[in-house]
MMTF fields as JSON, N, C-alpha, C and O atoms, coordinates in Angstrom:
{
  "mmtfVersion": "1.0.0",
  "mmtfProducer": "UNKNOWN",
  "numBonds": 259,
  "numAtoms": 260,
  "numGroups": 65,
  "numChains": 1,
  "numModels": 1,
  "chainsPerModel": [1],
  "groupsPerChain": [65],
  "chainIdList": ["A"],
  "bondAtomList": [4, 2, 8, 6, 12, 10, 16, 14, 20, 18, 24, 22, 28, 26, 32, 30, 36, 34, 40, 38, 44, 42, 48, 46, 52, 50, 56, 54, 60, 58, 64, 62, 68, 66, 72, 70, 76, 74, 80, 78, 84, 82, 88, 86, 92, 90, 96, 94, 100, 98, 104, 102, 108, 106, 112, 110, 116, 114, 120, 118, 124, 122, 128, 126, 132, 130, 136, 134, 140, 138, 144, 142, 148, 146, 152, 150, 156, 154, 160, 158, 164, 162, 168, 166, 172, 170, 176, 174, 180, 178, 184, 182, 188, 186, 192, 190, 196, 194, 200, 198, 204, 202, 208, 206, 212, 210, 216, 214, 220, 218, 224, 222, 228, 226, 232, 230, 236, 234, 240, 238, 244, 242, 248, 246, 252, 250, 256, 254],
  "bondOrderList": [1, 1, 1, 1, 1, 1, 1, 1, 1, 1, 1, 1, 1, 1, 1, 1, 1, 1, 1, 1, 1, 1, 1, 1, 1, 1, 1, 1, 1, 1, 1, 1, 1, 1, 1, 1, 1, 1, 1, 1, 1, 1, 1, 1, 1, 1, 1, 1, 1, 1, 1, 1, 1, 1, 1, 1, 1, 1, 1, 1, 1, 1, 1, 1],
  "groupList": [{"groupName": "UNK", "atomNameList": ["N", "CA", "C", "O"], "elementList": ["N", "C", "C", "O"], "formalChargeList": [0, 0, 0, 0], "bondAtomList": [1, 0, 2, 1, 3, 2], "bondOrderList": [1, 1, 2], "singleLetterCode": "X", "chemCompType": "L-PEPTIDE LINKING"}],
  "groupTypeList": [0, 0, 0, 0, 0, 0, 0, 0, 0, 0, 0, 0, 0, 0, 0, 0, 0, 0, 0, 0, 0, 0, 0, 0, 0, 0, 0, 0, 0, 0, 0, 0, 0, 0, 0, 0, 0, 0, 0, 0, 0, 0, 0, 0, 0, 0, 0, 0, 0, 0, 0, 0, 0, 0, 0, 0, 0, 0, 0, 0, 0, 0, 0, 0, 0],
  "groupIdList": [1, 2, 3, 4, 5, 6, 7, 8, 9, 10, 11, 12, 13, 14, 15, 16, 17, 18, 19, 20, 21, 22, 23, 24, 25, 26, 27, 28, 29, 30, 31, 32, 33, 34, 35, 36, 37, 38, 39, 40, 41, 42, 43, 44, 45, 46, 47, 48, 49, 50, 51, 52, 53, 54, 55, 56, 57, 58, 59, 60, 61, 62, 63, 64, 65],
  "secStructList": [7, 7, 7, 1, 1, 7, 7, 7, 3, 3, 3, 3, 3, 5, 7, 1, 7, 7, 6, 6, 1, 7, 2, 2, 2, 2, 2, 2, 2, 2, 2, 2, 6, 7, 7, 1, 6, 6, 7, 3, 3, 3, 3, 3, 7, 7, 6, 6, 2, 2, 2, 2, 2, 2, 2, 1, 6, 6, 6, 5, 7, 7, 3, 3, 7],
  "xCoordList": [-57.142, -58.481, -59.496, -59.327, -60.74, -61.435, -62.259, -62.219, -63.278, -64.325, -65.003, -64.741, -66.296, -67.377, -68.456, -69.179, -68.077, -68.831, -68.054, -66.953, -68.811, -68.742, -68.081, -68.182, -66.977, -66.182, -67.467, -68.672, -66.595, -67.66, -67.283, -66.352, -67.875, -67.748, -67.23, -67.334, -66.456, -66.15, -66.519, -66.518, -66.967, -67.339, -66.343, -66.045, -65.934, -64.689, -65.447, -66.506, -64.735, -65.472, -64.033, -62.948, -64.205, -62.834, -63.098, -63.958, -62.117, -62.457, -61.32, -61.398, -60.745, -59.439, -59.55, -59.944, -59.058, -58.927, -57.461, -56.453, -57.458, -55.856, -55.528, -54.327, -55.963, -54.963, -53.644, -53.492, -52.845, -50.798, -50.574, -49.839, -51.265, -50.341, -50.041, -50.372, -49.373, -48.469, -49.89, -51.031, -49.525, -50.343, -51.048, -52.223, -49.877, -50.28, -51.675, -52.742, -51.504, -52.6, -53.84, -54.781, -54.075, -55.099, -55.848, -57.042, -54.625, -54.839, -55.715, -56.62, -54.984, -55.833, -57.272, -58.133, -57.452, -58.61, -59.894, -60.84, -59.422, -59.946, -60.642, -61.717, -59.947, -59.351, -60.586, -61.284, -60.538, -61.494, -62.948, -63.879, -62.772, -64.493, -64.85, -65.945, -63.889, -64.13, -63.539, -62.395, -64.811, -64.417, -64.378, -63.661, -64.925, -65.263, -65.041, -65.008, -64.886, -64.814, -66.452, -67.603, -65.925, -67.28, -68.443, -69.635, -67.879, -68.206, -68.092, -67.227, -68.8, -68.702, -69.031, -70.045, -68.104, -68.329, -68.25, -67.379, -69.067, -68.77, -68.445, -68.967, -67.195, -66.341, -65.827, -65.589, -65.764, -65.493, -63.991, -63.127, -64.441, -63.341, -62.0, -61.723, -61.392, -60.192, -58.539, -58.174, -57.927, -56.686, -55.929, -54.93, -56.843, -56.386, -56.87, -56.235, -57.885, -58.437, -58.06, -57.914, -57.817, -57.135, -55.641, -55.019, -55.21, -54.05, -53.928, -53.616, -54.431, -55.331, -55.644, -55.165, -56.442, -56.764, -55.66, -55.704, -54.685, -53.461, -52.346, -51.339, -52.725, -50.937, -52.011, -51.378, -53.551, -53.896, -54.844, -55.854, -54.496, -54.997, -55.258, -56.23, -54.274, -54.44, -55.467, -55.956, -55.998, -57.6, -58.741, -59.752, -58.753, -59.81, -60.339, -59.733, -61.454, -62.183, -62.838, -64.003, -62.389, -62.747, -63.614, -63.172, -64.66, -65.469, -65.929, -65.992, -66.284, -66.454, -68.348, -68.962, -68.712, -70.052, -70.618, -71.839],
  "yCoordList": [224.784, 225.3, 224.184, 223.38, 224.123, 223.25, 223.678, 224.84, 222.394, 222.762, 222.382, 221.495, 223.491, 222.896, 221.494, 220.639, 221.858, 220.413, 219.293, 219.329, 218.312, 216.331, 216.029, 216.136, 215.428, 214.606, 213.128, 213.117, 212.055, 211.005, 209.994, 210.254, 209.113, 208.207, 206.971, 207.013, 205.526, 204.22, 203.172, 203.087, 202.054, 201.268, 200.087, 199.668, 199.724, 198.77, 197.511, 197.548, 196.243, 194.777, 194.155, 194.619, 193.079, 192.627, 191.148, 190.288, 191.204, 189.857, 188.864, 187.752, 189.015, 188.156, 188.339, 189.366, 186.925, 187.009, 187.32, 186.894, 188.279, 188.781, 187.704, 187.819, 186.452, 185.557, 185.196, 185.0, 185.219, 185.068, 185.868, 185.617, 187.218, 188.582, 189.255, 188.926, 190.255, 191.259, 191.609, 191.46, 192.082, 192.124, 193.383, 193.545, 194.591, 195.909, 195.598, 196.195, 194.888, 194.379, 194.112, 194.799, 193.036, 193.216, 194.135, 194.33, 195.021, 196.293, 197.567, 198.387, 197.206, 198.345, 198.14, 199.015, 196.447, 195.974, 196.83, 197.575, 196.353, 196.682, 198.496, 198.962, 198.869, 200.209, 201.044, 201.997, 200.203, 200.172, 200.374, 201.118, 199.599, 198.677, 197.474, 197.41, 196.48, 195.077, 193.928, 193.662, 193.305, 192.697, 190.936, 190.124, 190.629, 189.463, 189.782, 190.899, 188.29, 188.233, 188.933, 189.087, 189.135, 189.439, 190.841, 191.008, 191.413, 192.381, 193.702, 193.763, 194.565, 195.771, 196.899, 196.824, 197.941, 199.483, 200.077, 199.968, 201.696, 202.851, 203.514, 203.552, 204.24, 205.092, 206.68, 206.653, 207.723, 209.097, 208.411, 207.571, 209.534, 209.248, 210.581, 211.442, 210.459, 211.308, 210.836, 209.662, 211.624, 210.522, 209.678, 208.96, 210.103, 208.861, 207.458, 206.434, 207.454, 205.995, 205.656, 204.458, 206.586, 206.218, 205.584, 204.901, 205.882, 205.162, 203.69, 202.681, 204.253, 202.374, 201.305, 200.182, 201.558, 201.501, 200.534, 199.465, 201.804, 201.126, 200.49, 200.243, 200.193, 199.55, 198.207, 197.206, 197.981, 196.771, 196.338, 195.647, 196.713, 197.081, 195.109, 194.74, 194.272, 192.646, 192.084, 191.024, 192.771, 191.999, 192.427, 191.735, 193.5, 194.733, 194.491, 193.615, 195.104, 195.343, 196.467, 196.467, 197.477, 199.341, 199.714, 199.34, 200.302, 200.974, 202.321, 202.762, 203.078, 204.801, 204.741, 204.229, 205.417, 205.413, 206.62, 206.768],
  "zCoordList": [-26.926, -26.79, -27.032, -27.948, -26.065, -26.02, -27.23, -27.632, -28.021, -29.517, -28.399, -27.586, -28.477, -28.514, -29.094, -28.582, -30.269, -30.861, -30.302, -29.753, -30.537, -30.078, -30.841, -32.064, -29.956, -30.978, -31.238, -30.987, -31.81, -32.52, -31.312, -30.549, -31.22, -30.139, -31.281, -32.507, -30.15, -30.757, -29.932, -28.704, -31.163, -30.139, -30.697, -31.816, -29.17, -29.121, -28.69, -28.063, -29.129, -29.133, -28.66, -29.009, -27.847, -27.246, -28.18, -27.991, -29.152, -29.608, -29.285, -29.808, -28.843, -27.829, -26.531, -25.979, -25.815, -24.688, -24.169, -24.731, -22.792, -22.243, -21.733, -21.492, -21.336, -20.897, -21.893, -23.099, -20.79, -21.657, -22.49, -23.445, -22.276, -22.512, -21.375, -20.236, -21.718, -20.454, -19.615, -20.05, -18.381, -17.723, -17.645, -17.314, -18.116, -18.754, -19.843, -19.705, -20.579, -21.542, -21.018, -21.415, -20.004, -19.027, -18.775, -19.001, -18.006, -17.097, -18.16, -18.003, -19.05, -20.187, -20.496, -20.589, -20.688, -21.219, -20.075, -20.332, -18.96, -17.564, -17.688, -17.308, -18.099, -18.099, -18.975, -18.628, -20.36, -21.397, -20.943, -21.251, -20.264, -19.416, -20.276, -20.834, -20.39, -20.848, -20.021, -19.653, -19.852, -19.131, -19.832, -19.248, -20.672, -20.777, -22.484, -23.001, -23.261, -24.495, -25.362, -24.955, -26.368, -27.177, -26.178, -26.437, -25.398, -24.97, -25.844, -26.718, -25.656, -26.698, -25.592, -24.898, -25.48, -25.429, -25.8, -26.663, -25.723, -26.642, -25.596, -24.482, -26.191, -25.272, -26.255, -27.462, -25.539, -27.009, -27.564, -27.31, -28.574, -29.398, -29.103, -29.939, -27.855, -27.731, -27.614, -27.673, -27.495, -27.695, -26.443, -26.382, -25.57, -24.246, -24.811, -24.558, -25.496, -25.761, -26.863, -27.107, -27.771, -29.065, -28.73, -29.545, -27.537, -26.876, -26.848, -27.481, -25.554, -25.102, -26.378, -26.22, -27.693, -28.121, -29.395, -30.003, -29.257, -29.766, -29.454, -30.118, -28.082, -27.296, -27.54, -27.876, -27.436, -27.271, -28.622, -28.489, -29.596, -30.949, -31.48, -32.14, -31.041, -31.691, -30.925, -31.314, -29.598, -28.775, -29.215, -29.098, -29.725, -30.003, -31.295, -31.912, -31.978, -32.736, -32.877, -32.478, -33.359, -33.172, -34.238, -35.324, -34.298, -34.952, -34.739, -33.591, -35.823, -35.047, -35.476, -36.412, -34.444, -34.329, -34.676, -34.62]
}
C-alpha cells in the first residue's frame, strides 16, 4: 500500500571518478544523473536508489535532506 506522506529526499555527491571500475559502475553513476566529479543530486529516498546507491556506495557521498 502506497503512504501518502513524502518520503525524505538524498542528496548524492560523486566524489570518485568511474574510470577502471566495472562498467555496470558507470552505468549506475549515469543512471543516478552524475555525470562529472564533484557533482551533486537530489534524488527521493526509495529503495531503487537506495540500491544504486549501494552497489556504488565507494564513488558516492550520500546525505538525507
Amino acid at each position: 500500500m502506497a503512504e501518502n506522506k513524502e518520503s525524505g529526499k538524498l542528496k548524492i555527491t560523486q566524489v570518485k571518478s568511474g574510470i577502471g571500475y566495472h562498467h555496470t559502475a558507470k552505468k549506475t553513476l549515469i543512471a543516478l544523473g552524475l555525470r562529472k566529479m564533484h557533482q551533486t543530486v537530489v534524488q527521493p529516498d526509495n529503495a531503487a536508489i537506495r540500491g544504486m546507491i549501494f552497489k556504488i556506495d565507494y564513488l558516492l557521498k550520500v546525505e538525507e535532506v
